[in-house]
N, C-alpha and C positions, 0 to 999 in steps of 0.2 A: 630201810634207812630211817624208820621212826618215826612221828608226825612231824607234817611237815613245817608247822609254825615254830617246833624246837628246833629247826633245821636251817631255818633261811640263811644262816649268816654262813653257815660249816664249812669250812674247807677241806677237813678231814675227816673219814672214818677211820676209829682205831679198831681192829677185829683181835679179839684175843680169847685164847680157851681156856679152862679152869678145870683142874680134877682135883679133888677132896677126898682124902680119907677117912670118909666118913662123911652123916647125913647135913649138912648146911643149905641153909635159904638165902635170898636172893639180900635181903638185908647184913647179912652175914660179910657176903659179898662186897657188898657197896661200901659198908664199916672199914676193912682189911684196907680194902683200897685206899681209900681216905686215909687211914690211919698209920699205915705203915712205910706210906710214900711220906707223912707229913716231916719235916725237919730232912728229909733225905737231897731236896733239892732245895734250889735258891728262893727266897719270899716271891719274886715273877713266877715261880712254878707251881706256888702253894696249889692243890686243886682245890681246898675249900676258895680261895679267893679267887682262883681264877674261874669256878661256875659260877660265885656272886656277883663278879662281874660281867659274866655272860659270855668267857672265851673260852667255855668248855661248856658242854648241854647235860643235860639229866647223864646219867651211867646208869646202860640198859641192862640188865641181866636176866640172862635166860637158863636155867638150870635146875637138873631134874635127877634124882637118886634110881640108885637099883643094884640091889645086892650091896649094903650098906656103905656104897661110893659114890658119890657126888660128881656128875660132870654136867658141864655147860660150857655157852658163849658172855663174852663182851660185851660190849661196844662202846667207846665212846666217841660223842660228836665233840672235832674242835675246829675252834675260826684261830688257833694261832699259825703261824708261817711254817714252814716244812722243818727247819731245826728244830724249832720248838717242839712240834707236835713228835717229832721221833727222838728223842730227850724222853720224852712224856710215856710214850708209848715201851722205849727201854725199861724203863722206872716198875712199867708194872709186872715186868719178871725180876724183882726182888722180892717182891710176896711170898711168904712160904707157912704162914698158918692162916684161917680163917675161923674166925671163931675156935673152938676149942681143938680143931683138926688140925694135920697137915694138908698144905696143897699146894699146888704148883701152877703158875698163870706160865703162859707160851704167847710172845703176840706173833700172829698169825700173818696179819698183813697191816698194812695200812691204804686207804683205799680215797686217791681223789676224786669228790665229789665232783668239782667244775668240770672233770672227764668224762665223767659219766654224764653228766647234764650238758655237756659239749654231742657226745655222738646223742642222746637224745635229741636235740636241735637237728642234728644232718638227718637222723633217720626219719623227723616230722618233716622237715622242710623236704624230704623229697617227696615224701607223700601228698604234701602241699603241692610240690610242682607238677606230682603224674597224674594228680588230679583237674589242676589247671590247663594240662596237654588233656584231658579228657573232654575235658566240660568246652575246649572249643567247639563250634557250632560250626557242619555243613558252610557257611553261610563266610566265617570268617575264614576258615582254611580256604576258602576260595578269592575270599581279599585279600590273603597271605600271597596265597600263587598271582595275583592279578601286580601286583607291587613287585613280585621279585623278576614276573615273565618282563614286565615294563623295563627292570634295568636291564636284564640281558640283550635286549632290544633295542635299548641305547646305545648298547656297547656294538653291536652290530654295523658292519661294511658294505660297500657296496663295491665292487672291483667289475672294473670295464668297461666299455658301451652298452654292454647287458646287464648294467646295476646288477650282476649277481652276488647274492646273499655270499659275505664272506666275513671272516673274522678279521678285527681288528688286528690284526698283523700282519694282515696278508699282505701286505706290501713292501713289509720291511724284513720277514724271513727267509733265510735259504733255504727249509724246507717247506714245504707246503699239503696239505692231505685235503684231498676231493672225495666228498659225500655228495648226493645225489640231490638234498632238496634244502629249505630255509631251517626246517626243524631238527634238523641233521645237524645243522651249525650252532643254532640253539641250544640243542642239547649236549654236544662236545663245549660251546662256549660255558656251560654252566657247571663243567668242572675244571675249568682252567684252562686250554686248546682254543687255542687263539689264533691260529696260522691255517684253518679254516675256508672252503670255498666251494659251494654248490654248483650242479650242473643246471637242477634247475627242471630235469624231465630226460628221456632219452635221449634225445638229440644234443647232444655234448656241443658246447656253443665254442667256436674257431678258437675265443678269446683263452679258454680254459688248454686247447693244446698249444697253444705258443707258449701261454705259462709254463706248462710243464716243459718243455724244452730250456726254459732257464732255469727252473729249478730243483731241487731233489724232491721227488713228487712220489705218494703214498696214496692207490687207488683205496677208502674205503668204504665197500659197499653191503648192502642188504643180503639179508642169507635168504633171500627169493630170487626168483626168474625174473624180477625187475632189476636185481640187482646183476643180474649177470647180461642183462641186457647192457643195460650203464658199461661195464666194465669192456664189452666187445668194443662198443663205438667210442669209446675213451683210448681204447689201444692202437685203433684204426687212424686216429688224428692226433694223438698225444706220446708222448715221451714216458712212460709209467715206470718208475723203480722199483716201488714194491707195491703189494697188493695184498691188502687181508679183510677180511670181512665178518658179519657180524651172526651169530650162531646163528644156523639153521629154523628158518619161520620169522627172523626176528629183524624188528628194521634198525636204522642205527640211532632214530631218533629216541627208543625205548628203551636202550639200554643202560645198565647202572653205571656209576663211574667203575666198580672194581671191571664190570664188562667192558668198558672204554679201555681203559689200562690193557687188560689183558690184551685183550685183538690186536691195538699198536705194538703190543710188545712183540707178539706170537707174529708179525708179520715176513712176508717173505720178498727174496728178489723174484722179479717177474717171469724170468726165465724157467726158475726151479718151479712160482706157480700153476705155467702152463703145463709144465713137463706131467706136473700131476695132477691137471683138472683138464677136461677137457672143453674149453671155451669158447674157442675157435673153432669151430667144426667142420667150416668149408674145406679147408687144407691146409697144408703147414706154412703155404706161401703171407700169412699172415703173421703169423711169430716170426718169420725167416725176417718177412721187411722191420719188423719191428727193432729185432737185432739188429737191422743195417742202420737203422733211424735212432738207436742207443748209441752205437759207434760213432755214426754223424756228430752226436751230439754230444758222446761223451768229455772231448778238450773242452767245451763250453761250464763244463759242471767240475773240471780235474781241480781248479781251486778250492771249490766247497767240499771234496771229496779225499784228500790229501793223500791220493794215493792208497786207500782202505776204504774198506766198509762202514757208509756212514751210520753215526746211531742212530736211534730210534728216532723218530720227527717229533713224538712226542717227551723228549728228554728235554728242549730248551722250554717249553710252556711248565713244564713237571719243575723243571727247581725251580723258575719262575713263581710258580703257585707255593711252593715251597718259601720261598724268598717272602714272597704275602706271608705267609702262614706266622715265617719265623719275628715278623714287624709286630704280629700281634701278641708274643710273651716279651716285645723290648721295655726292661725294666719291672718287669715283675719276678726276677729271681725264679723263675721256673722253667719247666720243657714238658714235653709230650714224649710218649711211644709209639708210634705208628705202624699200621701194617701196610700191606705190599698196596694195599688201595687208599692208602695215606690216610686211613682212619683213624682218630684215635683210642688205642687200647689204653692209657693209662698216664696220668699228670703228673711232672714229678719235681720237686724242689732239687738247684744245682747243689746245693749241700750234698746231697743222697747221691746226685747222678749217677756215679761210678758204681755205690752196691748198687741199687738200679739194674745196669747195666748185667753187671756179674751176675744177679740173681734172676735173668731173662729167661722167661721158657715158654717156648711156643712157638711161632711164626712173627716175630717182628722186621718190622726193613728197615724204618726209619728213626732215629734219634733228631731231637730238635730241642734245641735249647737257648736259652737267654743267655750265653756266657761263651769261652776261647776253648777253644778244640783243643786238649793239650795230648800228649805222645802217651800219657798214662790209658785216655779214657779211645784211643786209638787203638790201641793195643788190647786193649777187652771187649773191643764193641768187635772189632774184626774174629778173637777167638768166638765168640758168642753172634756168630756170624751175622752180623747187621751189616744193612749196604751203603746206607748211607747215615754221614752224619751232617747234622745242621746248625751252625751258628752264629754269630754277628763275626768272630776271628777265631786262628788257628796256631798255633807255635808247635809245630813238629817236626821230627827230622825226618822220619822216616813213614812211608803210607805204602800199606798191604794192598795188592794188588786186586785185591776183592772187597774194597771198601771207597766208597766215594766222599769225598770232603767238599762240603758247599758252603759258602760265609758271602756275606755280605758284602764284605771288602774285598 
C-alpha cells in the first residue's frame, strides 16, 4: 500500500493493469494518465488539482518489458468519497496510448483501506486479549475463582431442620433433583439449576423423602459405589421418578455444564432404571414397595403431571438461564448461535438473522436474539433443524412440532 506518511488520509486504493505495445517507463505512464484524463472530467476531478490539493497521493507505477510489450500495475491512493473515487477509477480505462504506443489500462479493483485497517484492529486486538488471558498469574485466576465461588454461595439455600445445601428454588419448584453433597449444588448452581438439593452423606435425611413425595423428583448421582449407595437408601425412604447419573468414575460436582445437560436429559423413569441396573440386590421386595409408594403417591403429583410424562426437571432452570442469557443482547440489535450445551458458536446481527439461519451447518440447538419471532425465521430454523428459538416476542401462526419458542412475554 506505499509509504505510509503518503497514506494517512486514503480511503481508497485504486488497482489497475496496463499492457503497452511496445517498450514504455513508468514516466510514460504517469504523463498518459494525467494527460489524457485532463479536460475528460469536471474541474473537481482534475487529477493534476486534486494531488495538489492532497485528495489523490503520488500514482505508483510498477512496470516491466519483455518480448517488446510492456505490462504492469497501478495504483492510485484517494481520500475522495466512494462516487468519486469510482468516477476516477472509470476514467482510467479511456487511456489507449502511452507515449508513442498503444495500450490499454483495465481497473482491476478498488480496494478499502479503513477495511483492511478495520480487520487489522480485530486481528491485533485479539492478540492483545490472548495474551492478556495468558499473562494472568496463578495467583489471580485464583482471585477470579475466589469472587465468582463467593456468588454462588450467596445464591445458595438452605431447606429444612437439616439446613441442607439446596438451591434457590428449591422451594418454589415442582420439580426437584437430589445430588448427594454441597458441591454437587455448587456446581449444577453454576450453570443455571437452581431447583437443587443435597443429601448431605449416605444417610438420606427423613426431610429429603417427604420432599420427594410432593414433588417430581430426579435421583442424580455419582457414577461410583457412593453414588449407588445414595441412590438404594434414597429409594428406601423417598418417592424417586427418575434417576440418571454421572459417567462412570466421575462425581457430579466435576462435571462440565455440556455433561450436566446431558445426564438430565439422557434420564430415566425409575422403574425402566431398575429393570436394567441392578441396585437393589436383596430382592425385588424393594422395587415392588417402591411401586406401591409411587401409586400412593401418584394423585398427589397428577396436577404437576397432567396426565403424561413430565419433562425434563432441568427444562424450567434451562429457558430460565436462557431468559438471563437473552436480557443480555436487549437492545443491542444482535443474537447468538448456540449449541446443545448452550455455547456460543457464533454472534449475529438481526439484519442477517435469517441468511444466518439458512446458511447453518453443523450441530446448532439454539437461536437467541434481540428481536420478534416471526413465521419466516420459524419456518427455516425448524427446516435447518434448530430446537429452539429465543426472543423478547413472537407473531406466528403456525409452530412445527420440533421447534420450541421462548420470549420473554
Amino acid at each position: 500500500m506505499g509509504k505510509g506518511e503518503e497514506l494517512t488520509t486514503t480511503k481508497y486504493l485504486i488497482h489497475a493493469q496496463i499492457t503497452a505495445n511496445g517498450i514504455v517507463e513508468k514516466p510514460d505512464v504517469v504523463g498518459a494518465v494525467f494527460g489524457q484524463t485532463e479536460g475528460l472530467l469536471s474541474n473537481d476531478l482534475d487529477l493534476r488539482e486534486l494531488q495538489r490539493t492532497g485528495r489523490i497521493g503520488r500514482i505508483q507505477v510498477n512496470i516491466h518489458s519483455n518480448s517488446g510489450r510492456a505490462k504492469g500495475d497501478i495504483v492510485i491512493p484517494s481520500s475522495l468519497d466512494r462516487v468519486e473515487t469510482a468516477i476516477l477509477a472509470a476514467s482510467l480505462e479511456t487511456i489507449n496510448r502511452v507515449g508513442p504506443c498503444e495500450a490499454e489500462i483495465q481497473t482491476l479493483k478498488v480496494e478499502d483501506v479503513r477495511a483492511v485497517k478495520r480487520e487489522q484492529v480485530v486481528n491485533r486486538a485479539k492478540e492483545i486479549y490472548k495474551n492478556m488471558v495468558e499473562s494472568i498469574g496463578p495467583a489471580s485466576m485464583k482471585m477470579i475463582e475466589e469472587v465468582r465461588e463467593a456468588m454462588r454461595i450467596h445464591e445458595i439455600s438452605e431447606y429444612g431442620d437439616d439446613r441442607l445445601p439446596a438451591g434457590p428454588s428449591i422451594h418454589t419448584s415442582d420439580a426437584i433433583i437430589v445430588v448427594e453433597g454441597r458441591s454437587d449444588v455448587l456446581n449444577l448452581l453454576k450453570y443455571g439449576i437452581k431447583n437443587t438439593v443435597a443429601v448431605e452423606g449416605v444417610s438420606v435425611p427423613q426431610a429429603i423423602g417427604e420432599l420427594s413425595k410432593k414433588r417430581t423428583t430426579t435421583a442424580f448421582v455419582d457414577g461410583d459405589r457412593g453414588g449407588e449407595l445414595i441412590l438404594k437408601e434414597l429409594l428406601q425412604i423417598g418417592d424417586v421418578d427418575y434417576i440418571t447419573r454421572a459417567p462412570q468414575g466421575k462425581e457430579v460436582e466435576d462435571l462440565e455444564k455440556d455433561e450436566v445437560l446431558v445426564a438430565l436429559r439422557d434420564k430415566v423413569p425409575t422403574a425402566q432404571f431398575l429393570a436394567n441396573h441392578n441396585i437393589l440386590s436383596e430382592s425385588d421386595d424393594n422395587n415392588k414397595n417402591h411401586n406401591k409408594k409411587h401409586d400412593k403417591h401418584h394423585s398427589k403429583k397428577q396436577h404437576k403431571k397432567f396426565n403424561k410424562e413430565p419433562e425434563v426437571e432441568i427444562e424450567d432452570d434451562e429457558i430460565s438461564l436462557m431468559k438471563d442469557m437473552l436480557k443480555e443482547f436487549e437492545g443491542t440489535g444482535s443474537g447468538a448461535i448456540l449449541d446443545e450445551a448452550l455455547n456460543m458458536t457464533k454472534e449475529v446481527s438481526i439484519e442477517d438473522i435469517y441468511e444466518e439461519i439458512k446458511n447453518i451447518e453443523g450441530t446448532a440447538d439454539t437461536v437467541i436474539f434481540d428481536g420478534i419471532i416471526s413465521q419466516r425465521l420459524v419456518d427455516v430454523a425448524s427446516k435447518k433443524g434448530i430446537k429452539k428459538l429465543v426472543a423478547f416476542r413472537s407473531n406466528i401462526v403456525k409452530k412445527p412440532h420440533n421447534l420450541k419458542i421462548i420470549t420473554i412475554e
